[in-house]
Every structure is written in C-alpha cells, then in structure tokens.
C-alpha positions in Angstrom: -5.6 -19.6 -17.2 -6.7 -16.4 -16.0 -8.7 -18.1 -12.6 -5.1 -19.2 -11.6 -3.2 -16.4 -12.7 -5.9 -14.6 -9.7 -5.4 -17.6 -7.2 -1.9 -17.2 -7.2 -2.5 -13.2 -6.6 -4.8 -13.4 -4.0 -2.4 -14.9 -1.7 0.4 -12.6 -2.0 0.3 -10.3 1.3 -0.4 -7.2 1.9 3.0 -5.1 1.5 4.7 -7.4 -0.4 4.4 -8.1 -4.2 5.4 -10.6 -6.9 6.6 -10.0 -10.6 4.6 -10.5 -13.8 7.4 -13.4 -14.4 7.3 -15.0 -11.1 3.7 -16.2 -11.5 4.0 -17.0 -15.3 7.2 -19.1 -14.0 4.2 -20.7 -11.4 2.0 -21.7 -14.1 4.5 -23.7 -16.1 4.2 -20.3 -19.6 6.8 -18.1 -20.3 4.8 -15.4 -21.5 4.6 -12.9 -18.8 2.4 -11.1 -21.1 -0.2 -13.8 -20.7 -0.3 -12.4 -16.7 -0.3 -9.1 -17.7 -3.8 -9.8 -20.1 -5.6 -11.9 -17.1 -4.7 -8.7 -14.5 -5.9 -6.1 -17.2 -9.2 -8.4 -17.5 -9.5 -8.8 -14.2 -13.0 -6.9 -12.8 -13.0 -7.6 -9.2 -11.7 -5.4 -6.3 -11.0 -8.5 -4.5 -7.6 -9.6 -6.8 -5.2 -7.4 -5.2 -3.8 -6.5 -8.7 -2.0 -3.7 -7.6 1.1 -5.9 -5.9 1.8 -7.6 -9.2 5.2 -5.6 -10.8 7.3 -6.3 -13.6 10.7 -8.0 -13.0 12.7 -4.5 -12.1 9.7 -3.6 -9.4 8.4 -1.0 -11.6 4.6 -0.1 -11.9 1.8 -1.1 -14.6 1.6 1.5 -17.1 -1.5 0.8 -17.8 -3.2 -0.7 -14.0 -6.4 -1.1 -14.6 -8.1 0.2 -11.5 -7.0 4.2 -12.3 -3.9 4.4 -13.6 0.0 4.0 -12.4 -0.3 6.3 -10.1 -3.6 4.2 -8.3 -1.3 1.1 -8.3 1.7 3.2 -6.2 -0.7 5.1 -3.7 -2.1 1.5 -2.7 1.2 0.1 -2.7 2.1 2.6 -0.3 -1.1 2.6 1.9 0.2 -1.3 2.4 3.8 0.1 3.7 5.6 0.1 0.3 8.4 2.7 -0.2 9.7 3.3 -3.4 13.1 4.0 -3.9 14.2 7.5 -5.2 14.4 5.6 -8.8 10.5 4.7 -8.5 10.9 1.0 -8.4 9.6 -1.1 -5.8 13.1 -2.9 -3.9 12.1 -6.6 -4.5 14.9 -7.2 -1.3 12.5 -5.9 0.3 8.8 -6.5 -0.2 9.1 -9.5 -2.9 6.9 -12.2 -1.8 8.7 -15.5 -2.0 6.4 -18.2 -0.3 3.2 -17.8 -2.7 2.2 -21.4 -3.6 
C-alpha cells in the first residue's frame, strides 16, 4: 500500500496539496492513518510529502523531513499562503485532478 500511497503523491503539483483522506478515499481504506504511516516511512526526497495535509489544511505534527515548521517553509517556497489561522485554504491550493 505504501508504493501507491507515493504514486498518488508524486503527482500532486507543486503549490497545491491533497488531504490525508483524499488519498485514503483513492485507495478504496478509510483509515487515513494508514497514509499518514506510508508518508512517515517514506525515505526519499523525491515524494513531495510535504503537500499532503489533514482534512482542515493543517500541517503534520510530526513531518518527517524536520519538523512542522520544514513542511510550511516548503509549502510556502511553492506559493502557499497560509491563512492568519495557520491552515492551508483547500479553495485555494487543493489539488483536485490527481488520478
């Protein structure tokens, strides 16, 4: 499960993300968790982890590659603003044509 959980995030665009739910919901579970575990395991720098949000655009507490605060400053080095609340606006930058 985990080599499609990274299929499915390698083709979400660069300023734009997708929730933890949106891809479980793409790979028939209902256990967003389950995405969560594959991204967390996830070793290479070419899985764009980082645009992967939970369903009210908030951050990964615990993003594997250096921390919440890693996963904003790339968000925002792809054009993501954050909202004054410190959620992501899924109007906005939600990626909606990912299979």
């Amino acid at each position: 499960m985990f080599e499609e959980v990274y299929k499915i995030v390698k083709k979400i665009p660069k300023g734009k993300v997708l929730t933890y739910g949106q891809i479980a919901k793409m790979l028939g579970i209902k256990d967003a968790r389950k995405v969560g575990f594959a991204l967390h395991a996830n070793k290479s720098s070419d899985i764009p982890c980082h645009r992967v949000v939970n369903k009210d655009g908030g951050l990964a507490k615990s993003f594997a590659f250096g921390g919440i605060e890693e996963q904003q400053i790339r968000l925002e080095a792809e054009g993501v603003i954050f909202q004054q609340n410190g959620l992501v606006d899924l109007e906005k930058y939600l990626y909606t044509e990912s299979r």
